[in-house]
C-alpha positions in Angstrom: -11.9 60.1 97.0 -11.5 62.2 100.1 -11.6 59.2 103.2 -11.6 61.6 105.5 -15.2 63.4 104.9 -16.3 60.5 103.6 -15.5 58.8 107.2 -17.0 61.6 108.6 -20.2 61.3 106.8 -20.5 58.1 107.4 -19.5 58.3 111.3 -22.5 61.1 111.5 -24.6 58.7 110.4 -23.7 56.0 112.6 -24.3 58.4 115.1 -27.4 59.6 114.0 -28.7 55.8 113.9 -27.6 54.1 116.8 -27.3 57.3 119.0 -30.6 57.2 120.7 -29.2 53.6 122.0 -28.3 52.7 125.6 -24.3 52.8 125.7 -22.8 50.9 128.6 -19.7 51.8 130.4 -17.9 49.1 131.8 -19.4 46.7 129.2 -17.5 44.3 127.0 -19.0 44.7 123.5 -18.7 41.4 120.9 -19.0 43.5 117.3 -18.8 41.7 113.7 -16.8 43.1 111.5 -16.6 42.5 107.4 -15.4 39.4 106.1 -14.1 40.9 103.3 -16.1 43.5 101.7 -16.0 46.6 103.6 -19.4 48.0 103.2 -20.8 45.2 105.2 -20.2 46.9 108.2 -23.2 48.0 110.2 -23.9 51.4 111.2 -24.4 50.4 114.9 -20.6 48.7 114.8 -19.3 52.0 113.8 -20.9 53.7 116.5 -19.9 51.2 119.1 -16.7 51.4 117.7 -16.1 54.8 118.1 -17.5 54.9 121.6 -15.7 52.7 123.0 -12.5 53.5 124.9 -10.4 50.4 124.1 -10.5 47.7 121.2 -9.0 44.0 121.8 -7.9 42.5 118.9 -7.2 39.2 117.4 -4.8 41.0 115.0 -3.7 44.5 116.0 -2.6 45.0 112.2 -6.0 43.6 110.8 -7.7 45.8 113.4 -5.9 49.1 113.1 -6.8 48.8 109.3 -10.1 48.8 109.9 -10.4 51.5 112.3 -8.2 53.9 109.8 -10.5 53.0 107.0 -13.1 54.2 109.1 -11.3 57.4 109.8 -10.9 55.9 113.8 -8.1 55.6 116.3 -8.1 53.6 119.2 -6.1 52.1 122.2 -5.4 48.4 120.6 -4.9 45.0 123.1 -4.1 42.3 121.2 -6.0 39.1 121.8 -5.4 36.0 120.0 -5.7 32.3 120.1 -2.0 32.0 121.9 -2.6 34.9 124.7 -6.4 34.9 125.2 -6.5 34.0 128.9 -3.6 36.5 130.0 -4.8 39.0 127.4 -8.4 38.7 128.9 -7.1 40.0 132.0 -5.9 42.7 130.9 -9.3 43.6 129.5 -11.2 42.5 132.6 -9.0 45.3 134.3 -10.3 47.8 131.8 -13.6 47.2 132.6 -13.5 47.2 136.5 -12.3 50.4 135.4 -15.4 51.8 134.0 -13.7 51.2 130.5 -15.8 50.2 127.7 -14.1 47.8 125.7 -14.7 46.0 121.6 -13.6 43.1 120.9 -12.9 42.2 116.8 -11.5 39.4 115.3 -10.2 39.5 111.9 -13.1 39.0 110.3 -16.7 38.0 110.7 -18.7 37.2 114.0 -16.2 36.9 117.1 -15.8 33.7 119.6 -17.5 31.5 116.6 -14.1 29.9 115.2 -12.2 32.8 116.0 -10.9 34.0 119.7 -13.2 36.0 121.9 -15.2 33.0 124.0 -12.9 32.7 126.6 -12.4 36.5 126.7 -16.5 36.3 127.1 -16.7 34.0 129.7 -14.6 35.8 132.1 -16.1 39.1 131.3 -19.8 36.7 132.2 -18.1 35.5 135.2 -16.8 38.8 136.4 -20.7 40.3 136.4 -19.8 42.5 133.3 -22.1 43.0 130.6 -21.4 41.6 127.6 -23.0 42.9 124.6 -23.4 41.3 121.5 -23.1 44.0 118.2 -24.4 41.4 115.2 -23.2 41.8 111.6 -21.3 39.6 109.2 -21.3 35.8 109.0 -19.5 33.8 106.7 -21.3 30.8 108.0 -24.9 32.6 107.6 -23.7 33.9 104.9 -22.9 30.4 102.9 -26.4 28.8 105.2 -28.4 31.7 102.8 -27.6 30.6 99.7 -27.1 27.2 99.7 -30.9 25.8 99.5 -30.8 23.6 102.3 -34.3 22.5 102.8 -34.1 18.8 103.9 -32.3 19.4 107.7 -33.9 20.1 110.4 -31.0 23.5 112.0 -27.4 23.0 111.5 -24.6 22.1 112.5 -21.3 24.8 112.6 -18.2 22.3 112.8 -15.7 25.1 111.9 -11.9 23.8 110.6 -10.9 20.2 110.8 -8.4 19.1 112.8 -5.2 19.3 110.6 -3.9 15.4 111.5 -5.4 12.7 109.3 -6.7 10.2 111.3 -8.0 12.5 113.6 -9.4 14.6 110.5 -11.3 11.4 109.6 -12.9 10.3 112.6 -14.2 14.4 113.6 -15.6 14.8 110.0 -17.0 11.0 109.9 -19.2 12.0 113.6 -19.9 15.2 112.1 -21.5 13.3 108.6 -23.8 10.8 111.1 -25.9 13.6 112.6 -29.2 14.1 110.5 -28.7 18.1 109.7 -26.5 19.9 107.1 -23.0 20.7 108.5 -20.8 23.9 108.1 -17.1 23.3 107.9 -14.7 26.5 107.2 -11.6 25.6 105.2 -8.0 27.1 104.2 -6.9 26.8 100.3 -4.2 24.7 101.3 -6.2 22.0 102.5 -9.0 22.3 100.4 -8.2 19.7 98.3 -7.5 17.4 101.2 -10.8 18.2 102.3 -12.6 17.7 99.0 -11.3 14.6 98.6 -12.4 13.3 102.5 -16.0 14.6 101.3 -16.2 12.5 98.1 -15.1 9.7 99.8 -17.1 9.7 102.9 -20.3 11.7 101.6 -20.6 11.1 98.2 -24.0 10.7 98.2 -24.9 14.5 99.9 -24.7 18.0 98.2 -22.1 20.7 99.2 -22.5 24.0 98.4 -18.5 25.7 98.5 -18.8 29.2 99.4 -15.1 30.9 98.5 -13.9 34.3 98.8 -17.4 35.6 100.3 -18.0 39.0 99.6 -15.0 39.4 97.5 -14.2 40.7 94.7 -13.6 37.3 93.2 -16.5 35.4 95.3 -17.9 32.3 94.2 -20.6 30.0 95.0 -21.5 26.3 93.8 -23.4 23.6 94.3 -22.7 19.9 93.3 -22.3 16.2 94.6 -20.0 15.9 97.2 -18.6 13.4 94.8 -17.9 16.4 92.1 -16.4 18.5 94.0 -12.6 17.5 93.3 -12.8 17.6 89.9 -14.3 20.6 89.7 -11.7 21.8 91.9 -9.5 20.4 89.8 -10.8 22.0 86.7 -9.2 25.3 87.9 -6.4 26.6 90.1 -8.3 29.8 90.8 -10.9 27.6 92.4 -8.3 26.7 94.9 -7.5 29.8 96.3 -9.2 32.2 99.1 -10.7 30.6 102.2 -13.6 28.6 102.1 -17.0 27.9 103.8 -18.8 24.9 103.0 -22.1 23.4 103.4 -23.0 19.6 103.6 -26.4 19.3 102.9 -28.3 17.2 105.1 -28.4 13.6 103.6 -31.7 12.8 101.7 -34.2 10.7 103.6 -33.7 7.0 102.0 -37.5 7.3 100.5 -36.9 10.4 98.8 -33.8 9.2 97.5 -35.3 6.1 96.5 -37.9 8.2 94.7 -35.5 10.1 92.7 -34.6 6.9 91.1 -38.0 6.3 90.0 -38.4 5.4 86.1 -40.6 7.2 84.2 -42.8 4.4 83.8 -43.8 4.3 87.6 -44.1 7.8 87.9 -45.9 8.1 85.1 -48.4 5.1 86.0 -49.1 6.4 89.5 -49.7 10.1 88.2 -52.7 9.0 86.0 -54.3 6.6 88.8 -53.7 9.2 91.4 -56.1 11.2 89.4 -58.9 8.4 89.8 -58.1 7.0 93.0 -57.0 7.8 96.4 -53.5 8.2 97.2 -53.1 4.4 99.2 -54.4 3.1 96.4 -52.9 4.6 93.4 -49.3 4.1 94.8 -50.9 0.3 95.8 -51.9 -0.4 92.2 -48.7 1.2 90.8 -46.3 -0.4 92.9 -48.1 -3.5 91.2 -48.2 -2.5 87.9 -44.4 -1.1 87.7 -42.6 -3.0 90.4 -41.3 0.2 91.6 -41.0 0.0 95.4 -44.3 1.2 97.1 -42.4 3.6 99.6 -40.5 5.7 96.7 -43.9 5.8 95.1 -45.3 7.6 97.8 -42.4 9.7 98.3 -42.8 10.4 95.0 -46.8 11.8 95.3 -45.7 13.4 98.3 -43.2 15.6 96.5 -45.7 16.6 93.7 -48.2 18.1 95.6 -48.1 21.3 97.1 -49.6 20.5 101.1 -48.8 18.9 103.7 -52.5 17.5 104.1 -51.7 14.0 102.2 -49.5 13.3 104.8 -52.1 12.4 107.5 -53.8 9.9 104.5 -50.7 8.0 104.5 -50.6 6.9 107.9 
C-alpha cells in the first residue's frame, strides 16, 4: 500500500470536511487521538493537525508516529506528567506568538488521566483560546457497552493509587457513591485490582474493557466476585491496559426482588391480573411470605411504564 497517496487522500478530505471551519491562530487546540486503532481518528483532528504550527506532546516518539502515519511533519514540544508546568511555558510563548499549537497525549482524550490540564489552565489563564477537537475515549468507549442502566452519570476515577492502603481507602470512597465508577488499569496490577473488587464489591457487576479497539480487544461482564477467576482462567486475559466499569450497586429492593422464589412471583402475577397493584403484592406478601417491598419491585420491573409508580405511593 502506497502511505503516501493514501495520506494524501485522506488529508484532502480532512480538508474538504473541516475546511469551511473557523481556524484560530494563537489558539491552543485539545485533539483526541486513537487509542489504539488508527482509523478512529477524526477527519477534523487531521485537519487541525495539519494546521497547526506546533504539536506538544506527552510522548514525542508516540506523537511523531502518528503524525508520519498520517503522512505529517511537525515542530514537536514534549509535554509530560514530569515537565508539564515548565513545558507549558514554553507553549504559552508559542501562542503570544500568534502560534497555533495541538496538544496529544498518547492516546485517547487529553487532560482526562493523561497530561494536558495544567497545560490548559494556563493557556485559560493567559486569555488564549482553548479549543477542544473531540474523538476517542477509552472511558466512553467502555461507558457504551457496558449496560449500565441503574446509575444515575458516572463517576471517571482513572488509576488507583499504586500503595496499598492508600489503594483501599480511594477505591473504598469511590464504591460508597450511588453511580457506576470508571477505573483505568495497567496489566501488572490487574490482578491486584481484581482481587480489591471481589473483596470490597462483590455484590456489583464490572464490565472489563481490555485492549479497546485492538486487534485482540475484549469485553465482559460478570460479578465483581468472578472476575479473578476468570482472570485467572487465562494469561492472555492479563495482558493490554484495561478500563473497567463498576456498575452502580442495585437498589436493595431490586436486589431483594431478584431473590424472589418462583412461588411469590408467580402468586402475585396471577392476582395482579384481578386486583390492583397495592393489593395483589398485599395478598401475596401474605400468601408467600416473600417480603412485600421485593414484591413490588418485582411488578415494577415487569411492566413496561413508569405510570405504576405514582399508585404505589
Amino acid at each position: 500500500m502506497n502511505t503516501t497517496v493514501d495520506s494524501s487522500l485522506l488529508l484532502r478530505a480532512a480538508a474538504a470536511a473541516a475546511g469551511h471551519q473557523r481556524f484560530e491562530t494563537g489558539a491552543l487546540y485539545v485533539v483526541a487521538t486513537p487509542i489504539g486503532n488508527l482509523a478512529d481518528i477524526t477527519l477534523r483532528a487531521l485537519h487541525v493537525l495539519a494546521r497547526v504550527d506546533a504539536v506538544a506532546c506527552e510522548d514525542t516518539r508516540v506523537g511523531a508516529a502518528l503524525l508520519a502515519h498520517f503522512g505529517l511533519a511537525k515542530p514537536l514540544v514534549a509535554l509530560h506528567a514530569h515537565n508539564e508546568q515548565a513545558a507549558s511555558a514554553a507553549v504559552l510563548e508559542r501562542l503570544a506568538r500568534g502560534e497555533s499549537v495541538a496538544f496529544i497525549s498518547d492516546a485517547g482524550t487529553p487532560a482526562v488521566s493523561d497530561p494536558g490540564a495544567l497545560l490548559v489552565a494556563a493557556a485559560t489563564a493567559a486569555g488564549k483560546r482553548v479549543v477542544p477537537v473531540p474523538g476517542p475515549s477509552s472511558v466512553l468507549a467502555a461507558l457504551s457497552v457496558a449496560g449500565e442502566t441503574r446509575g444515575d452519570g458516572f463517576r471517571m476515577a482513572g488509576f488507583l493509587p499504586s500503595k496499598g492502603a492508600e489503594r483501599v481507602a480511594r477505591l473504598l470512597s469511590l464504591l460508597a457513591d450511588e453511580m457506576a465508577v470508571v477505573l483505568l488499569e495497567a496489566p501488572h496490577r490487574i490482578e491486584s485490582l481484581a482481587a480489591e473488587l471481589a473483596a470490597h464489591a462483590a455484590g456489583r457487576r464490572v464490565t472489563l474493557a481490555r485492549e479497546l479497539t485492538k486487534q485482540f480487544e475484549s469485553i465482559v461482564t460478570l460479578p465483581a466476585s468472578e472476575l479473578p477467576a476468570w482472570l485467572a482462567a487465562d494469561a492472555n486475559r492479563r495482558r493490554g491496559e484495561f478500563t473497567l466499569v463498576v456498575h452502580a450497586p442495585m437498589p436493595r429492593a431490586a436486589a431483594a426482588a431478584d431473590e424472589l422464589p418462583a412461588a411469590a412471583r408467580h402468586a402475585l402475577a396471577v392476582l395482579q391480573r384481578e386486583l390492583p397493584l397495592k393489593q395483589a403484592v398485599a395478598l401475596a406478601a401474605q400468601v408467600s411470605g416473600a417480603p412485600r417491598n421485593a414484591l413490588y419491585a418485582w411488578a415494577l420491573a415487569q411492566r413496561d411504564g413508569g405510570d405504576e409508580a405514582a399508585e404505589g405511593g
